[in-house]
C-alpha positions in Angstrom: 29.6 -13.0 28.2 31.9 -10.3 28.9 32.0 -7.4 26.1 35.5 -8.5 24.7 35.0 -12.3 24.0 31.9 -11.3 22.2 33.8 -8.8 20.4 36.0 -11.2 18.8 33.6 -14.2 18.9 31.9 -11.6 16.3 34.9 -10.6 14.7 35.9 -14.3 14.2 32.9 -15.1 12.7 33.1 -12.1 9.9 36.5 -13.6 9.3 35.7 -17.1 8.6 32.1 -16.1 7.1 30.4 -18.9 9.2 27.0 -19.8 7.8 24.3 -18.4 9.5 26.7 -15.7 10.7 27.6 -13.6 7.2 24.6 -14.4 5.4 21.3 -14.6 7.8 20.7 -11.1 7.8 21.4 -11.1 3.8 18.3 -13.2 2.9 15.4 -11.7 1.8 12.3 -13.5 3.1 8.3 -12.3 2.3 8.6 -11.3 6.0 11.6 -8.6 5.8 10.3 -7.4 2.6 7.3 -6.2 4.1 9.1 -4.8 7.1 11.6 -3.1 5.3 9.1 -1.7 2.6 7.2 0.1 5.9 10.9 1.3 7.8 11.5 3.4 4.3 8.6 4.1 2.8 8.5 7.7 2.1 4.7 7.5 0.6 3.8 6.3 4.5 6.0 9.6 6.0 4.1 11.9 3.4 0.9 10.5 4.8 1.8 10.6 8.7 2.8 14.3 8.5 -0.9 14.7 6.6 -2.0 13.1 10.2 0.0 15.4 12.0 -1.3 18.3 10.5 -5.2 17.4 10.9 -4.5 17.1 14.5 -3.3 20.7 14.8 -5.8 21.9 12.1 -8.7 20.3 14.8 -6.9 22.3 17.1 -7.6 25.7 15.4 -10.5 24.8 14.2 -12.3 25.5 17.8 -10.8 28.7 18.3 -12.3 32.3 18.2 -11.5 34.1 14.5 -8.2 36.8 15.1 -9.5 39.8 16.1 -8.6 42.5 13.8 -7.5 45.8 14.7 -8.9 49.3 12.8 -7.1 52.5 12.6 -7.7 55.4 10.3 -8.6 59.1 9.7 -12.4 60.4 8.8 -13.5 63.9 7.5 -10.3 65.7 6.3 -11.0 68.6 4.6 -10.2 67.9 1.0 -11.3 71.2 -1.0 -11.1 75.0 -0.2 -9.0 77.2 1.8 -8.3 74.4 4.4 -7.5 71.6 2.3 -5.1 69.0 4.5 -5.8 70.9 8.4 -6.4 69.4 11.1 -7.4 71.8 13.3 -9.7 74.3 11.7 -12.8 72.0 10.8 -14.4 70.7 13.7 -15.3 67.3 12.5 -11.8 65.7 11.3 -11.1 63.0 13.8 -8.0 60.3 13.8 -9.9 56.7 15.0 -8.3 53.6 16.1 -10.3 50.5 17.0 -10.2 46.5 17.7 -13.2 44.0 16.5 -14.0 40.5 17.6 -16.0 38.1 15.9 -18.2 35.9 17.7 -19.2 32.5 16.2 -21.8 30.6 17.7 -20.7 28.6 20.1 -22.0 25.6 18.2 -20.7 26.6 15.2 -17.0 26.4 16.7 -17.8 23.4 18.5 -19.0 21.2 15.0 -16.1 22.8 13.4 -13.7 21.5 15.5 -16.0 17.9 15.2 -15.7 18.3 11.7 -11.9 18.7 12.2 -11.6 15.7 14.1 -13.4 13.3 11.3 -10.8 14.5 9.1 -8.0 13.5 11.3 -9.7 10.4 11.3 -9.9 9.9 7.8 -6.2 10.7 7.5 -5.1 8.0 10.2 -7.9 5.3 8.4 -6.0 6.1 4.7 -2.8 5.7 6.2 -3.7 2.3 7.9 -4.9 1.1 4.5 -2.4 2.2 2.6 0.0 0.4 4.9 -1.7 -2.9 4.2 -2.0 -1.7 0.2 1.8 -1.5 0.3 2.4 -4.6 2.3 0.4 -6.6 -0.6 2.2 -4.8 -3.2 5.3 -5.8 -1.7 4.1 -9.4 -1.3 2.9 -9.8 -5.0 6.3 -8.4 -6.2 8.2 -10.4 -4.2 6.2 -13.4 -5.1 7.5 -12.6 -8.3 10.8 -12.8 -7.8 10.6 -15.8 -5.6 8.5 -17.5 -8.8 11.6 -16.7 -11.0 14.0 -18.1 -8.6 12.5 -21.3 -8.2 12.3 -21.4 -12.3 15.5 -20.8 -12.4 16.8 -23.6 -10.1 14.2 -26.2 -11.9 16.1 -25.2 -15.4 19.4 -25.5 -13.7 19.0 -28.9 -12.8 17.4 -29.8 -16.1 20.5 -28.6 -17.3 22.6 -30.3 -15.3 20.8 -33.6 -16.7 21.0 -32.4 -20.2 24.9 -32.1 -19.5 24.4 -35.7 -18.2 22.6 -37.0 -21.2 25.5 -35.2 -23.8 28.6 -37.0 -22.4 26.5 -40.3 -22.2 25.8 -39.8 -25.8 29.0 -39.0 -26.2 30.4 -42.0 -25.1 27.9 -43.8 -26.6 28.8 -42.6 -30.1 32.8 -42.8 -29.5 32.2 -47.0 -28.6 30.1 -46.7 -31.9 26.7 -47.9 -30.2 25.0 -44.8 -30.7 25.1 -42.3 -33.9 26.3 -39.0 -34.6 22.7 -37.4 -35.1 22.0 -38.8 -31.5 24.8 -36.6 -30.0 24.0 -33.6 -31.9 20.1 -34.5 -31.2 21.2 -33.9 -27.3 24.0 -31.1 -27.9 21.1 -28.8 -29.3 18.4 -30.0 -26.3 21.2 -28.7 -24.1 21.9 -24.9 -25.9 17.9 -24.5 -25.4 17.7 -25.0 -21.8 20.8 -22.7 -21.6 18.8 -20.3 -24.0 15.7 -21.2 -21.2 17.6 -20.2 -18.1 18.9 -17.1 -19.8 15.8 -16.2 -20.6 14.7 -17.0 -16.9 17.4 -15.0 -15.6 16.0 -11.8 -17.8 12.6 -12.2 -15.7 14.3 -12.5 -12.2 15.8 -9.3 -13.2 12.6 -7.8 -14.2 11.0 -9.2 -10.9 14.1 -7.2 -8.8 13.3 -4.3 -10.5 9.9 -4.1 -10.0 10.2 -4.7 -6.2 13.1 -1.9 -5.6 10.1 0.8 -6.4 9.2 -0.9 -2.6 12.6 -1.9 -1.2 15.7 -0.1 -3.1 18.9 -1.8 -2.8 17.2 -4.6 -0.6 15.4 -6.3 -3.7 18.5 -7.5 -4.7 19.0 -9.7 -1.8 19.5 -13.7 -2.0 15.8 -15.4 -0.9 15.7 -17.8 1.4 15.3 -21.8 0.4 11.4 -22.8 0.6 8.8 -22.2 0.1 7.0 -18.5 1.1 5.0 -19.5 4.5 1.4 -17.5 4.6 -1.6 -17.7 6.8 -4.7 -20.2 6.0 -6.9 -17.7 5.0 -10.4 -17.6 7.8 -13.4 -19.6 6.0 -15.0 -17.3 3.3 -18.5 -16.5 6.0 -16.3 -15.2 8.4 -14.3 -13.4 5.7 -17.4 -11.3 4.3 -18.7 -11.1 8.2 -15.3 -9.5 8.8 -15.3 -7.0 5.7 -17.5 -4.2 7.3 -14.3 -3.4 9.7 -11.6 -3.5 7.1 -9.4 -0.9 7.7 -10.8 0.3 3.8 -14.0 0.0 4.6 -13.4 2.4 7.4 -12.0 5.0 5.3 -15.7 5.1 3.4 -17.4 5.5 7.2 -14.8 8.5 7.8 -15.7 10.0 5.0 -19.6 9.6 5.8 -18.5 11.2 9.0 -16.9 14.1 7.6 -20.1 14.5 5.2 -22.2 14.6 8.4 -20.7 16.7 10.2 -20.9 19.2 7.1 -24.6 18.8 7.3 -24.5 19.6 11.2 -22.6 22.8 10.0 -24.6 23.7 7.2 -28.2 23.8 9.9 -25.7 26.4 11.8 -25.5 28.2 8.9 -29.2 29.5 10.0 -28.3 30.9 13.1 -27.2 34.4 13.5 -23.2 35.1 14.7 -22.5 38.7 16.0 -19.6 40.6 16.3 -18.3 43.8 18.2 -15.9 46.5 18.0 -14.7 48.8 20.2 -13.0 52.1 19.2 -11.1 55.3 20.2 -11.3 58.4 18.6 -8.9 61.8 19.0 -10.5 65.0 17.5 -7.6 67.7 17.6 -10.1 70.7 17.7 -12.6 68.8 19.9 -12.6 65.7 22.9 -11.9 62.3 22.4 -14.4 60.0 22.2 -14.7 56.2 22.6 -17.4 54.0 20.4 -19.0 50.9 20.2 -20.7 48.9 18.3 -22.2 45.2 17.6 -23.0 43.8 14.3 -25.2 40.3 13.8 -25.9 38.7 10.8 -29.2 38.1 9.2 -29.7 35.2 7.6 -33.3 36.2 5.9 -33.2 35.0 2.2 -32.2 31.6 3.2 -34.0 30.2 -0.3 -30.6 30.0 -2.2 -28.3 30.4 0.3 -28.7 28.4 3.1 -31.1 26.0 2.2 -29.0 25.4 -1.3 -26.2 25.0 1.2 -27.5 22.2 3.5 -29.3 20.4 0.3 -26.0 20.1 -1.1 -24.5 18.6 2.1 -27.5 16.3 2.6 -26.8 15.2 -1.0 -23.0 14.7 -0.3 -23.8 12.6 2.4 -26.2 10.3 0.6 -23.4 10.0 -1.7 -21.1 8.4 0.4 -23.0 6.4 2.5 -23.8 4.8 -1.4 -19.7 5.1 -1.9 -19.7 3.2 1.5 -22.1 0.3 0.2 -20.3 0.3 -2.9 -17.0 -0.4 -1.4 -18.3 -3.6 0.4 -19.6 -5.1 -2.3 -16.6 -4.6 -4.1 -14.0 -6.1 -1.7 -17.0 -9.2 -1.0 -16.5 -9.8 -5.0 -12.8 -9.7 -4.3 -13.2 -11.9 -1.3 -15.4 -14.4 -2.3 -13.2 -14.8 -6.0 -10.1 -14.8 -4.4 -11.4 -17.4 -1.7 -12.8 -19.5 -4.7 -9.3 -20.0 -6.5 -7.5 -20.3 -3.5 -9.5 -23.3 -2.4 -9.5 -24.9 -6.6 -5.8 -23.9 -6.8 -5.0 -26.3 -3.7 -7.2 -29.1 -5.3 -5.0 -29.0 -8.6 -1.8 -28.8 -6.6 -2.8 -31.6 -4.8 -3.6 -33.6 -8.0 0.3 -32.8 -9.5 1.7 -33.9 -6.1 0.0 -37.1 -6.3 -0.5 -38.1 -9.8 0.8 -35.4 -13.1 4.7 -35.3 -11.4 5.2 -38.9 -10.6 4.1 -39.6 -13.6 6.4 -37.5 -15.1 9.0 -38.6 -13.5 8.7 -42.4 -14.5 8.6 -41.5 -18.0 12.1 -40.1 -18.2 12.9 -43.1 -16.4 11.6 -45.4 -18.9 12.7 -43.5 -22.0 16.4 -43.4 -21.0 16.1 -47.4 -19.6 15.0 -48.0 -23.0 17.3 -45.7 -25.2 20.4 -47.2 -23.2 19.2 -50.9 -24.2 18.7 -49.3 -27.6 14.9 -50.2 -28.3 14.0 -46.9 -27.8 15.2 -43.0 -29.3 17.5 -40.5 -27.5 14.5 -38.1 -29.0 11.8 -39.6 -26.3 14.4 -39.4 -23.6 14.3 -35.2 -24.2 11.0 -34.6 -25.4 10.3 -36.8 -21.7 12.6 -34.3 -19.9 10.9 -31.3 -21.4 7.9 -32.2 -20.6 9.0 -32.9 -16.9 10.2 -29.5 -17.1 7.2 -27.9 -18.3 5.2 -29.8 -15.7 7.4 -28.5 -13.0 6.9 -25.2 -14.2 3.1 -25.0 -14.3 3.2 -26.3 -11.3 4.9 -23.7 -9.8 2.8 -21.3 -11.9 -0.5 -23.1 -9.8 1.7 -22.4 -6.7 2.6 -18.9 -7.2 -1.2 -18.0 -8.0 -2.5 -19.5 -5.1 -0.2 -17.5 -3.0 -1.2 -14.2 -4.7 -4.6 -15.3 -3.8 -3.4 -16.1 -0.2 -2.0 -12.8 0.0 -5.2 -10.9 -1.2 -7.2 -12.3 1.2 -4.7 -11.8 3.9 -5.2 -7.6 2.6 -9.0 -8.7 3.1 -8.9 -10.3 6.5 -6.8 -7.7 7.9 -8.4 -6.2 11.3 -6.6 -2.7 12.2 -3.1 -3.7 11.0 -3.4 -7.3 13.2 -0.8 -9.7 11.5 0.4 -6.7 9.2 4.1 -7.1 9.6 4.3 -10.3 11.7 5.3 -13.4 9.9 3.1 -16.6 9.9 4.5 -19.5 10.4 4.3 -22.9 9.7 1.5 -23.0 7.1 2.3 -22.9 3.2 -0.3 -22.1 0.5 
């Protein structure tokens, strides 16, 4: 198609706000709340500048110290007759000189090791915290999805209550049905209204809560359905699986980072040198050049070095325990989540097929009775509101087993596979 027909096939659209056209991109589905949480995210920037700056801190670490440069003036007559020359005592000299440190190779070469561990550990926090955020985003949104589908079960109890009122209505103007009756349904009616204000109060909470993530996008209109997420993997694969999590990882890079400290700390033993290299002007006398090397001697090594590496040694038993910790932690969380996702799905499956068709046939025989008049306008409501109440536990089962399908989705996740991808086809 040629660039001006789809100009105006574009422009025609806008105009006649064609479904699918105006307001596909205006729905807010689990999917693009995830997505856009990660395009404007400004925790995520902080954290890839942090990753950015280990890299060039690895750099720098491997380099040779600065060499510093020396400059000064030695034996200047201070007392006597000649206080401040230059000339007349033989030893005031003017010096100017450069010095280089020398660290063991080594030493620079585990430095710049040690560097490169903590440019790890920044890029394994900001992978987890990407998938931290995606499930924060997901649980909020789950919210607001849970008070949208509330919200449309109390409309259309509300439209039924509206029903029920002008049946009453009519029933009490042809004189078959009494006053108390029509009040009895006129009251039923205000609650539900009182209900879905309510309701609308907690969708507006649950927007709220997910603009910390998304801004002005929270507000968005959700898509019809219901929110489509992964089968989680069977709980032995799961646990299996955990060792790798992108979380886990940031324990192992931290274990890294504590041995390479203990590498550095057994190089504090060896000895570094140094050497400068001067020039010195004597106005009275020649010039003269100098030189001279420095090494360190690490001989009380008691409470120095050996307090050093015993430290390090300790900080690394630490977090290899930290490490260990961390698994078992996220298994608990595995294997609990795992659990209520699979019991949740077994009480769904007993509303579906038992609790909500019942419901719905006792409405149907409380109002078949109440219009032959053997039975009470009072069992017609109280059968609604219970319908209603079932519907809404319901959907309280359903949202839970999705925040459980989400957690383990944060649990199963394998170096950000699936992170911002949506799933299709499978509902919790």
């Amino acid at each position: 198609m040629s660039r001006i027909p789809m100009l105006f096939a574009r422009a025609l659209c806008a105009l006649l706000l064609l479904p699918g056209c105006a307001r596909a991109e205006e729905l807010l589905s689990l999917a693009a709340a995830r997505r856009i949480a990660l395009d404007r995210q400004p925790l995520l920037e902080a954290e890839a500048h942090q990753v950015d700056a280990a890299r060039d801190a690895a750099i720098a670490a491997r380099q040779l110290p600065d060499p510093v440069l020396k400059g000064g003036i030695s034996d200047l007559t201070a007392t006597g007759d000649d206080i401040g020359t230059l000339t007349r005592q033989n030893d005031t000299q003017f010096t100017v000189g450069i010095a280089q440190a020398f660290p063991r190779t080594a030493k620079r070469r585990l430095r710049g090791e040690r560097a490169d561990a903590e440019t790890q550990l920044a890029e394994q926090r900001l992978l987890s915290d990407r998938l931290q955020l995606q499930r924060a985003v997901g649980l909020a949104w789950l919210d607001v999805w849970k008070a949208h589908q509330a919200l449309e079960l109390a409309r259309l109890s509300e439209r039924e209550a509206q029903l029920q009122v002008e049946a009453t209505q009519i029933a009490y103007a042809s004189g078959r049905k009494p006053q108390a009756e029509l009040r009895e349904a006129r009251v039923a009616l205000a609650l539900l209204r009182d209900d879905l204000a309510k309701l609308e109060q907690d969708d507006g909470h649950a927007r709220s809560q997910l603009s910390r993530w998304l801004g002005d996008a929270a507000y968005r209109p959700l898509p019809d359905g219901q929110p489509p997420l992964p089968e989680p993997p069977p709980l032995g694969a799961l646990l299996e699986g955990l060792r790798r999590h992108p979380h886990l990882d940031i324990a192992a890079a931290e274990v890294d980072v504590a041995a390479a400290d203990v590498r550095l700390a057994k190089q504090a033993y060896q000895s570094d040198f140094s050497v400068e290299l001067g020039y010195g002007h004597r106005p009275a006398f020649s010039d003269y050049v100098n030189l001279q090397v420095s090494v360190d001697l690490p001989v009380f090594t008691a409470n120095r070095q050996d307090r050093g590496l015993a430290a390090k040694q300790s900080a690394l038993l630490s977090a290899e325990a930290l490490r260990e910790d961390r698994y078992r932690e996220h298994a608990a969380e595995a294997r609990l989540n795992h659990g209520d996702w699979t019991r949740l799905g077994t009480r769904l499956a007993h509303f579906d097929a038992t609790i909500l068709p019942e419901a719905d046939a006792r409405i149907e025989a409380a109002r078949l009775a109440w219009a032959a008049g053997s039975g009470s306008l009072s069992e017609v409501l109280a059968a609604r509101r219970a319908a209603l109440d079932t519907r809404l536990r319901r959907l309280d089962l359903q949202t839970d087993r999705s925040r459980h399908a989400l957690q383990l989705r944060y649990l199963a996740a394998r170096d950000g596979d699936g992170d911002d991808r949506e799933s299709e086809g499978v509902t919790p």
